[in-house]
C-alpha positions as CSV (number, residue, x, y, z in Angstrom):
1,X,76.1,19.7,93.0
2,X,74.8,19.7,96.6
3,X,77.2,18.4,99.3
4,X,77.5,18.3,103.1
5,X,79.9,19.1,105.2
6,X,80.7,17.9,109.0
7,X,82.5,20.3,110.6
8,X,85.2,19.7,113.6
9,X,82.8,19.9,116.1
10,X,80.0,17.3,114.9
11,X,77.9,19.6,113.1
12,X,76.3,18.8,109.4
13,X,76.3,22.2,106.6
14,X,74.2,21.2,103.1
15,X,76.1,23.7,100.8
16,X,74.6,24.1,96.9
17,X,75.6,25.3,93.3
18,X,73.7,27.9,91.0
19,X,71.5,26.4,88.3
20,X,73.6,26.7,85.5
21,X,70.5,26.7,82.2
22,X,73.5,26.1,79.6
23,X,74.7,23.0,81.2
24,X,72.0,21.4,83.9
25,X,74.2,18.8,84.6
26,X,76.5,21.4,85.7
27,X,74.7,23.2,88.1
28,X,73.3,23.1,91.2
29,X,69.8,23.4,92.6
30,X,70.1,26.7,94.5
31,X,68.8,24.3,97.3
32,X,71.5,25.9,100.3
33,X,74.1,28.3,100.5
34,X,76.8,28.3,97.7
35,X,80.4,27.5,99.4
36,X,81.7,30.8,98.9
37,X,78.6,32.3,100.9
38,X,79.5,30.0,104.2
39,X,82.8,31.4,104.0
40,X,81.6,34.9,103.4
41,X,78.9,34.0,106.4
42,X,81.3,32.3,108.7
43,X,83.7,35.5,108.3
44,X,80.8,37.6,109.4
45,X,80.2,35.5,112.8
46,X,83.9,35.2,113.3
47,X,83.9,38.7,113.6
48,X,80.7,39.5,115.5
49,X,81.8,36.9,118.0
50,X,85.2,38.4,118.7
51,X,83.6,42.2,118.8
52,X,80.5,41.3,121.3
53,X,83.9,39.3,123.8
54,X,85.6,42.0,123.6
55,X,83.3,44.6,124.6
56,X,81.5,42.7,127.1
57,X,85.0,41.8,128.6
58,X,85.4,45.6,128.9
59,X,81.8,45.2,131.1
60,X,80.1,46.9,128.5
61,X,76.4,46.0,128.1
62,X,76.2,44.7,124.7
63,X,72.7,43.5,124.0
64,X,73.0,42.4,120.3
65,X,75.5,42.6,117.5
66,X,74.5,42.1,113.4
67,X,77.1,42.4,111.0
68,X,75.8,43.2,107.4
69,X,78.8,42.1,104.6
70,X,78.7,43.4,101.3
71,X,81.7,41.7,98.9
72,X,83.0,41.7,95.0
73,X,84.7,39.0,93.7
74,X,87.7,38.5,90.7
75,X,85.9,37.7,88.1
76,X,88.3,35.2,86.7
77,X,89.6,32.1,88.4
78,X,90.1,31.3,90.9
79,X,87.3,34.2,91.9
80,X,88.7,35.3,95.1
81,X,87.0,38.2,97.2
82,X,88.4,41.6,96.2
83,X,87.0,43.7,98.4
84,X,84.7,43.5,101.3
85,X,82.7,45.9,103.5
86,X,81.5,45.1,106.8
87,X,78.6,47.1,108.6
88,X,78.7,46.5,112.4
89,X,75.3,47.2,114.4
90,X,76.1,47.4,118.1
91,X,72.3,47.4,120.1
92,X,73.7,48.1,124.0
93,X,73.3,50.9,126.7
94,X,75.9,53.3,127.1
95,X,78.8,51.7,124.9
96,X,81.0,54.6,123.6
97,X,81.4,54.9,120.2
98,X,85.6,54.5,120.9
99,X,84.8,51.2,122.5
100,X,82.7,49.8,119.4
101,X,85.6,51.2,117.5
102,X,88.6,49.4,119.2
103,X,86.7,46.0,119.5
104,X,86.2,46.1,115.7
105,X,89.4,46.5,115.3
106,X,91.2,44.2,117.3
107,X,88.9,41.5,116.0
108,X,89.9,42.6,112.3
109,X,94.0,43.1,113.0
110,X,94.5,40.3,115.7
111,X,91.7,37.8,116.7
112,X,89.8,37.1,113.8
113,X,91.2,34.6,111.5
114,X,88.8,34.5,108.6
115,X,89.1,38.2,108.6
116,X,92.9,38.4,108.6
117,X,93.0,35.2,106.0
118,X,91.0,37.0,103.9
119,X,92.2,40.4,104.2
120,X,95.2,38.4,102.0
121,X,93.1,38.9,99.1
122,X,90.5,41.8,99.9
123,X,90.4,44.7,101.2
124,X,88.3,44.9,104.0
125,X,86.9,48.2,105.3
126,X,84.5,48.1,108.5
127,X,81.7,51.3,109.9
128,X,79.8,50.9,112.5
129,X,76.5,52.5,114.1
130,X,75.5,52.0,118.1
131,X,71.9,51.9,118.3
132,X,70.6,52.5,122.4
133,X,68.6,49.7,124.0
């Protein structure tokens, strides 16, 4: 149950099951990230990406961005994400709060795709803290 993925731009992902102790030959080897965790992963660094553009376009001095993303799941088929929280931590020097605010935003109502493809299924709620560099 392991299997790899080349992406658009020439990279390789190795993407793995659960082991599954009823049925072996059903499971995976919990070698690499199950494929619902790359899409939960690559939703987090869509977002990230679009929030550390948007304030540096604005010249703010962004010096790092994490984004921490907590989710539930259906838990029949086909097990979509329900609901998902996402935690921003701006590090930077003298970003307002209103800034950090706005770029989240506009990353999760226009710019991010994974966020607005997903927010089809979940809700998505965002916080943020600003921590001074």
């Amino acid at each position: 149950m392991r299997f790899l993925a080349t992406t658009g731009s020439g990279h390789t992902l190795v993407m793995d099951g659960a082991p599954d102790a009823a049925k072996p030959e059903n499971g995976g080897a919990n070698l690499a990230p199950r494929p619902m965790e790359t899409v939960l992963a690559g939703t987090g660094g869509c977002t990230a990406y679009d929030v550390v553009l948007i304030l540096k376009r604005g010249r703010h001095d962004v010096r790092g961005c994490t984004v921490q993303l907590n989710s539930e799941r259906a838990e029949t088929d086909p097990k979509v994400f329900t609901r998902i929280q996402m935690h921003f931590v701006v590090t930077g020097r003298g970003i307002p709060a209103s800034a950090v605010e706005r770029a989240i935003a506009m990353s999760h109502d226009k710019y991010c795709s994974a966020t607005i493809m997903l927010g089809k299924t979940a809700d998505i709620t965002t916080s943020f803290e600003l921590v001074e560099a």
